[in-house]
N, C-alpha and C positions, 0 to 999 in steps of 0.2 A: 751855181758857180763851183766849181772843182777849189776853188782855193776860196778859203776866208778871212779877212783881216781883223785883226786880233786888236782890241784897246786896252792901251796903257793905263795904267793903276800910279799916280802917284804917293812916295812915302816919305814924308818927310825923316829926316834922321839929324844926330846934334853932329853927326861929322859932311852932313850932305854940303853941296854948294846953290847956289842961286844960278850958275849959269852951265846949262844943257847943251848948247850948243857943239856941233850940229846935228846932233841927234833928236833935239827936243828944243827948236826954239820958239816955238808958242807954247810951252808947257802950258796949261791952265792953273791960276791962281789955287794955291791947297787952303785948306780947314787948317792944317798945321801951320805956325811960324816958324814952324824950322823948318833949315832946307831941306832941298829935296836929293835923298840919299840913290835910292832905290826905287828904278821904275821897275812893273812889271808885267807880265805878260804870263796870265793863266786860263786854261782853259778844260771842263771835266774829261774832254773825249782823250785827256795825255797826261800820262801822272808825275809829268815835267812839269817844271814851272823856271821859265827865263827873267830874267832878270838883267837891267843897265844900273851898273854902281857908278856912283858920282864920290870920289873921297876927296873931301878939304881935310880932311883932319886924318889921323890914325882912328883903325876899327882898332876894336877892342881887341887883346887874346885870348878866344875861344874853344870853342871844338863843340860839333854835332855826334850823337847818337848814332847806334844803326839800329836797324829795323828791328831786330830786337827787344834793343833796350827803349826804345821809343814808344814801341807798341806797349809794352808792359808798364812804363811811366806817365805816358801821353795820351794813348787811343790814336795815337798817329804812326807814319812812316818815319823811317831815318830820313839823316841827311847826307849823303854822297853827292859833291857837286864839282866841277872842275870853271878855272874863269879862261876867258880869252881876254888878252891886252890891248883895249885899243886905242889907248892914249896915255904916255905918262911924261909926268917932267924929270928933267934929270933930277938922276939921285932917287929916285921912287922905288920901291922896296918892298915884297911881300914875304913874310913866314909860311914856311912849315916845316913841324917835325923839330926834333930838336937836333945843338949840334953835336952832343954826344950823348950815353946812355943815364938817364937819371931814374929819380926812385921816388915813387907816389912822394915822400915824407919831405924830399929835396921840393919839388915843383909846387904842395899847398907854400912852403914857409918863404916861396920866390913870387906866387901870389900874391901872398899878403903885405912881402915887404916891398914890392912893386917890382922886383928885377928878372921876373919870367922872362921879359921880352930879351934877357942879354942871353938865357939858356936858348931860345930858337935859332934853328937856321937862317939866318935871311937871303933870298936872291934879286940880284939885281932886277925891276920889269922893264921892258921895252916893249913897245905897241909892236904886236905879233907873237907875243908869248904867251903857252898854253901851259897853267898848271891843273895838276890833277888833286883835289883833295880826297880823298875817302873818308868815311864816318871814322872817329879818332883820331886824327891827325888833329894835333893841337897846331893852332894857323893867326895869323893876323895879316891884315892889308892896309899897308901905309896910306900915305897923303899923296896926292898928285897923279891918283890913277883915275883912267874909264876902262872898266870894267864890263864884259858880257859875260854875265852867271848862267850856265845851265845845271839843273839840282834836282833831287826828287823833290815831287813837292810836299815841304816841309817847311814849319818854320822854328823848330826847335833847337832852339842856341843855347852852350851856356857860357854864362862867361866866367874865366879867370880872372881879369885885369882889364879896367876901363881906364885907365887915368884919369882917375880920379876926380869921375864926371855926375859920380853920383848913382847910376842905374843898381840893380841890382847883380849881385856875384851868384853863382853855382857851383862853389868849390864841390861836394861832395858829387853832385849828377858829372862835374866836369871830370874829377879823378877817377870816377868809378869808368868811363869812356874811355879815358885818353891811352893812346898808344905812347909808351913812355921811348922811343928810340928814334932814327933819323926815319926822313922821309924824301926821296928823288923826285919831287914834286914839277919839275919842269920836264912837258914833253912835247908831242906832235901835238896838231890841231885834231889829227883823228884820233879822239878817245871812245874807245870800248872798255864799257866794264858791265856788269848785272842790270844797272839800270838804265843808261841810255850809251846810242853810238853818236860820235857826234864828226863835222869834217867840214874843213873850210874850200870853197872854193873863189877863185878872181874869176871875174868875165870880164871880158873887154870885145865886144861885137856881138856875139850870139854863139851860145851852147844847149844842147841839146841833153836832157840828162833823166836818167830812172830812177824815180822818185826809191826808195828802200821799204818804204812801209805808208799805206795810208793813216793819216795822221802824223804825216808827218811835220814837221815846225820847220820856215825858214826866215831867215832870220836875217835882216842887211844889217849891217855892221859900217857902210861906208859906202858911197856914190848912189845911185841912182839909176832907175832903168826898168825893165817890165818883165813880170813873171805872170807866165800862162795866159798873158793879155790885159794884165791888173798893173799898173803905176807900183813900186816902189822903192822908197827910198830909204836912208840909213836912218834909224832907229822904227820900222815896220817891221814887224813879224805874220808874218799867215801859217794859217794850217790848212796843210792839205785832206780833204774833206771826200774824197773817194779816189777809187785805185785807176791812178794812171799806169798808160804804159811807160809816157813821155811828158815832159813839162821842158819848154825852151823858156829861158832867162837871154832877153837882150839889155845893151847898156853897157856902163862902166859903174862896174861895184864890186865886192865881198860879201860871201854873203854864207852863213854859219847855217850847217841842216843839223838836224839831229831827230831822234825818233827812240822809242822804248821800246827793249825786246820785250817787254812784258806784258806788249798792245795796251 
């Protein structure tokens, strides 16, 4: 088969929720009692890793590494990753970047006394908005979103500020990272950067389209409908598994590609 379907990985998290829908409504029963935060979707032939966020709660205020500093602390890649919006309730709300310029000394002592979150940017989300994070951007993601994560794959977090849920903090990994100034974090659906390109398209009847790279990832985000001959629907992802010239997508859906110039 030219295309392969990818299985979901569930993760529980203390900010997840119990209900997937319609992305995941036969989730399978997890090992964790907590909800289910973060589904995901990885595979070795692509050095992406996709990702459905589920937020009941506030994520913490964080920031990822870059490859650099990851490799030299971790044995691993940075984190560079941008979300797509696809569901939020009003009032929902994601960080990044701050809103004006601070100083390592400012941001540990707003850490500790819990009020980082009033030095971030915050922008409104609405389902259909693309933010871009890069490694340092110091970031949090409110309550009441669905989220599609595309990211190098990594999972090295650290954190500033949990409210106060108990996990553990990173102040020194985190200050040593963060980019201390603002960040324009809202943009297109087509994100290019070092690590992947990413670009959303609608189908509504039949399109015909070239694929960018074999191995490349697509990913429904919403309706239903058939690629290359295969069923799928919103929260499916496949990888494309040798070099087409052409792949026709029929149906009515959305549906996120993305691929690594890095092969």
């Amino acid at each position: 088969m030219p295309l392969r379907k990818l299985e979901p990985a569930f993760h529980g998290r203390v900010w997840g929720t119990r209900n997937l829908d319609p992305w995941f409504p036969n989730a399978p029963a997890q090992d964790s009692e907590l909800p289910v935060g973060e589904v995901w979707f990885d595979t070795p032939e692509v050095p992406l890793l996709v990702k459905f966020l589920f937020t009941e709660q506030d994520l913490s205020v964080q920031v990822h590494p870059d490859d650099a500093y990851a490799e030299l602390h971790h044995n691993s890649p940075g984190k560079t990753e941008m979300w797509h919006v696809l569901a939020a309730r009003k009032g929902a709300k994601i960080a990044a970047g701050f809103r004006e310029p601070v100083t390592r000394e400012q941001v540990r002592a707003a850490a500790l006394d819990g009020s980082i979150a009033d030095l971030l940017e915050w922008f409104e989300a609405r389902a259909g908005d693309t933010f871009f994070i890069p490694a340092g951007t110091v970031h949090a993601i409110g309550a009441g979103l669905t989220i599609c994560e595309i990211q190098q794959r990594s999972d090295v977090t650290y954190r500033f500020y949990d409210y106060g849920r108990g996990r553990e903090l990173h102040l020194d990994h985190a200050l040593a990272v963060s980019r201390l100034g603002s960040h324009a974090a809202r943009g297109a659906a087509n994100v290019v950067c070092p690590h992947f390109v990413t670009g959303a398209l609608e189908v509504s009847g039949r399109v015909s389209l070239t694929p960018s790279s074999q191995n490349e990832l697509v990913i429904c985000v919403e309706g239903e409908g058939e690629v290359a001959g295969q069923r799928i629907r919103s929260g499916d992802v496949f990888l494309i598994t040798v070099n087409l010239d052409m792949i026709e997508i029929t149906g009515t859906l959305r549906i996120v590609r993305t691929f690594s110039p890095r092969g």
